[in-house]
C-alpha positions in Angstrom: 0.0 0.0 0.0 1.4 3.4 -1.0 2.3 5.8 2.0 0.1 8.9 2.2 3.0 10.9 1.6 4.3 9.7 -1.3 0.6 10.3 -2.7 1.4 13.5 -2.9 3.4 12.6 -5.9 1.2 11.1 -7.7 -1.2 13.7 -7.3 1.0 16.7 -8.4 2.4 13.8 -11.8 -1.6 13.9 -12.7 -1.7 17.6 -12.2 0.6 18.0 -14.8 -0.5 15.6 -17.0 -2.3 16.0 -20.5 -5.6 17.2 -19.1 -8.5 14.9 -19.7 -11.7 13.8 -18.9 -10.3 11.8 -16.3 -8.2 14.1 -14.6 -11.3 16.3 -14.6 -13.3 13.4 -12.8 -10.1 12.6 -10.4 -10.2 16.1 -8.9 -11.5 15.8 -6.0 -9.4 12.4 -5.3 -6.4 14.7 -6.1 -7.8 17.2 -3.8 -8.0 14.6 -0.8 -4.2 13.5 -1.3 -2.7 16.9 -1.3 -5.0 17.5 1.6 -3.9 14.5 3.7 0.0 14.6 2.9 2.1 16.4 5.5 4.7 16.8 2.5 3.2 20.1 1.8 2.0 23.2 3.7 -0.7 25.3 3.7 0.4 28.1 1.3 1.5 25.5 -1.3 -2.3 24.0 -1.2 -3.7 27.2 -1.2 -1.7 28.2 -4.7 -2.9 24.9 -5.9 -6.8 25.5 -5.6 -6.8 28.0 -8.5 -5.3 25.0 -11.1 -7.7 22.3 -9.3 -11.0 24.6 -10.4 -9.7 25.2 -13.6 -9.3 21.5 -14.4 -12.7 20.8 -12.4 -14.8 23.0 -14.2 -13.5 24.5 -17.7 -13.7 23.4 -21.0 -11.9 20.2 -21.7 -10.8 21.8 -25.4 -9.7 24.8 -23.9 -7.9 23.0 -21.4 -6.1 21.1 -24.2 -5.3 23.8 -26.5 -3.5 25.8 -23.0 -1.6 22.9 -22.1 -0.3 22.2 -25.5 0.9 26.0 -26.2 2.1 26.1 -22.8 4.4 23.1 -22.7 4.4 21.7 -26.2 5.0 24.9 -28.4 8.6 25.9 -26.8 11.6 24.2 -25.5 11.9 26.6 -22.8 8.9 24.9 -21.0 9.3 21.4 -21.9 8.1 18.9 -19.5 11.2 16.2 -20.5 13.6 17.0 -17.9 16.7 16.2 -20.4 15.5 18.5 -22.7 17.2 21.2 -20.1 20.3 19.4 -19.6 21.2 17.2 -23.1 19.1 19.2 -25.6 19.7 17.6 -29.0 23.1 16.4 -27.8 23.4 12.1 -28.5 24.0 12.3 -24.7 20.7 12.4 -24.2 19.7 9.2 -25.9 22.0 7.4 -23.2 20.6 9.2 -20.2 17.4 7.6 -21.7 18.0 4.2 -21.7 19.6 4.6 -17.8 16.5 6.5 -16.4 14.0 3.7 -18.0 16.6 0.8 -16.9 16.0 2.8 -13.1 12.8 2.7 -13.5 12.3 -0.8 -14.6 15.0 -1.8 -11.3 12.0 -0.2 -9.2 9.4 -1.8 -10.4 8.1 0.9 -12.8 7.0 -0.5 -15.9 6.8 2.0 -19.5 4.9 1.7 -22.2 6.1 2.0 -25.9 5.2 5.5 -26.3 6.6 6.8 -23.2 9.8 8.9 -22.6 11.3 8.4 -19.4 12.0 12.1 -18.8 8.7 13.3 -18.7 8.2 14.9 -15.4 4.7 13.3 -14.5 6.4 10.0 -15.2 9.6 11.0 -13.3 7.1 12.0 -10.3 5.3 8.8 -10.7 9.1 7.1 -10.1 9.5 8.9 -7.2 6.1 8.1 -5.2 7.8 4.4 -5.4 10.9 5.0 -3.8 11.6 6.4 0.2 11.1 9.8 1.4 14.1 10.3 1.7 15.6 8.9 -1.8 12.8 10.5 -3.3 13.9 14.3 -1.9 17.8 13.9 -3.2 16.6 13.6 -6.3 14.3 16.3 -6.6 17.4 18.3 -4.9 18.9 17.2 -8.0 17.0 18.4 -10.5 16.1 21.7 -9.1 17.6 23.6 -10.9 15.2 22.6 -14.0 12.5 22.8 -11.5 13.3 26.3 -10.5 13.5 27.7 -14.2 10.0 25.8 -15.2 8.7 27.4 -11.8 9.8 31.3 -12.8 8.8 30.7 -16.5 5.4 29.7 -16.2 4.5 32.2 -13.0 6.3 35.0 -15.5 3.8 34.0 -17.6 0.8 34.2 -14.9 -0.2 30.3 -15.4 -1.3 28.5 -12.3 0.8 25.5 -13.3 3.5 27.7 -11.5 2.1 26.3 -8.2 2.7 22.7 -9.4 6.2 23.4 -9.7 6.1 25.1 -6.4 4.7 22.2 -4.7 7.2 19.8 -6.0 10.3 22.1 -4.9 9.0 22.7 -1.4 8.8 18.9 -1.2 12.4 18.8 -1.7 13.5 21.3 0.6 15.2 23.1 -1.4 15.7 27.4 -1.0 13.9 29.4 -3.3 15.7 30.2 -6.6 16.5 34.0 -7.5 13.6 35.2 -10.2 15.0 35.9 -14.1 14.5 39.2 -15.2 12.5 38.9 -18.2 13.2 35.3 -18.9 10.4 34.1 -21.1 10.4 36.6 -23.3 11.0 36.0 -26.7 14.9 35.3 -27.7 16.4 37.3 -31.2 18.3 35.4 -34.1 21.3 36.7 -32.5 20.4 35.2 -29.2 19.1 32.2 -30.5 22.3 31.8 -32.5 24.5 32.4 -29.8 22.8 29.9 -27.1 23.3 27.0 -29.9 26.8 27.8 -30.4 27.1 27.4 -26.7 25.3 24.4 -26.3 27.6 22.9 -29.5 30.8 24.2 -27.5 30.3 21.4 -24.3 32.1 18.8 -23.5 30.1 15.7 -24.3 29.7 13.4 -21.4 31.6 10.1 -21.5 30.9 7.0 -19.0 33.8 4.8 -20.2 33.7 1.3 -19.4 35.0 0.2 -15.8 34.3 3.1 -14.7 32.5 3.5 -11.0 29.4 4.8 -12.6 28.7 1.9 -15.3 25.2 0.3 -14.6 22.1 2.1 -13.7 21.9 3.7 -10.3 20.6 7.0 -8.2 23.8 7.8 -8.2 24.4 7.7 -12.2 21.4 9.5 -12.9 22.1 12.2 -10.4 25.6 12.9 -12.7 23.5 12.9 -15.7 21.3 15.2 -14.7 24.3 17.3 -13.0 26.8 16.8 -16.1 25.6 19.3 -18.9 27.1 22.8 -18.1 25.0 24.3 -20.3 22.6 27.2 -18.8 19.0 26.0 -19.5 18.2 29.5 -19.5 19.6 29.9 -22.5 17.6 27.1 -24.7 16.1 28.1 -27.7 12.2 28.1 -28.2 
C-alpha cells in the first residue's frame, strides 16, 4: 500500500499531465491526497486551488489547446527533464535508456510510447521510492525545477504552483527570479545559445568506470553533467 505521503506525488504527476476527462473526474481524489500529505504546507495547497477549479470546471478543449501552447509549443517549458540538460546532444539518448533501466529496477513498468523524462512520469518514479531517496533527487533536479517554476508564473499560469509544490517537497531554498526570462529570444540570441550548447564537453561513462550500470547515483551525474545554462535554450 502506498504511503500517504508519497501520494502527494502522484497527485502533483496527474496535475501535470495532458488534461483529460479523467483528470477532470479525479479532482477531488487529487484534492484529498494533497490535503492528507504532510509533504506540503498550507500556502502551497492554497496556490494549488486555482489549477484544481480550472481543471474541475473549464472546457476540456480549452484546457487542451493551454496545455499544449504552454508546454508543447517551446523548449523553454518542456516537461522532459533532459530537454534542459542534453538538448539535442546524443548524450541524451543514453541518459534515456539509464533513467528507463531505473525505473524498470524499481518496479516501474513504461509503455512504448513513453519517454522516461517526462516529469509526470519522473514523479510517478518517485512516489515508489523512500522519502528520503525520493527528496535527493528532486534536490537534483532543481535547478530545471526552478527555471519551469519562474517561466510559467512570469507568464501568470497557475501550473507555476505545481512546480512550487514539488520544490518545497524537496526542501530546497527558493531560486533567485530571471528578469525577463520568457520573453521571446532574437536570431542573434538564438544563434548564440546553440553555439554554446555545440561548444560542451560531451559526457563520456567509459567502461570500468565507478558509474557503469544504472543507479541514483548515475542519474544524479546525468542530470548534473551538462554545463550548459538551461536559460539559454532556444524556443
Amino acid at each position: 500500500m502506498m504511503a500517504i505521503e508519497t501520494l502527494a506525488f502522484k497527485a502533483l504527476s496527474a496535475l501535470l499531465s495532458y488534461p483529460d476527462a479523467g483528470l477532470a473526474a479525479g479532482i477531488p481524489e487529487i484534492k484529498a491526497a494533497l490535503a492528507a500529505s504532510d509533504l506540503l504546507g498550507r500556502d502551497e495547497r492554497a496556490a494549488l486551488a486555482p489549477l484544481l477549479e480550472a481543471l474541475a470546471t473549464r472546457d476540456l478543449y480549452e484546457l487542451q489547446a493551454d496545455y499544449v501552447e504552454l508546454f508543447d509549443s517551446s523548449r523553454k517549458r518542456s516537461l522532459h527533464l533532459f530537454e534542459h540538460v542534453h538538448g539535442e546532444s546524443r548524450d541524451r539518448g543514453q541518459a534515456m535508456v539509464d533513467l528507463a533501466a531505473l525505473y524498470e529496477a524499481g518496479g516501474l513498468c513504461l509503455t512504448a510510447n513513453e519517454l522516461p523524462d517526462y516529469l509526470p512520469l519522473f514523479l510517478e518514479y518517485l512516489a515508489t521510492r523512500p522519502l528520503a531517496e525520493a527528496r535527493g533527487l528532486l534536490a537534483d533536479t532543481d535547478h530545471i525545477l526552478a527555471l519551469l517554476e519562474e517561466r510559467l508564473t512570469a507568464r501568470g499560469s497557475a501550473y507555476g504552483a505545481v512546480f512550487s509544490a514539488v520544490r518545497a517537497i524537496g526542501g530546497v531554498a527558493e531560486a533567485t527570479p530571471i528578469t525577463g526570462d520568457d520573453a521571446p529570444l532574437s536570431r542573434a540570441d538564438e544563434l548564440k545559445a546553440l553555439d554554446a550548447a555545440w561548444e560542451e564537453t560531451a559526457v563520456v561513462f567509459g567502461p570500468g568506470e565507478a558509474l557503469d550500470g544504472c543507479s541514483v547515483d548515475r542519474l544524479r551525474t546525468q542530470i548534473r553533467a551538462a554545463q550548459r545554462d538551461a536559460r539559454l535554450a532556444t524556443a
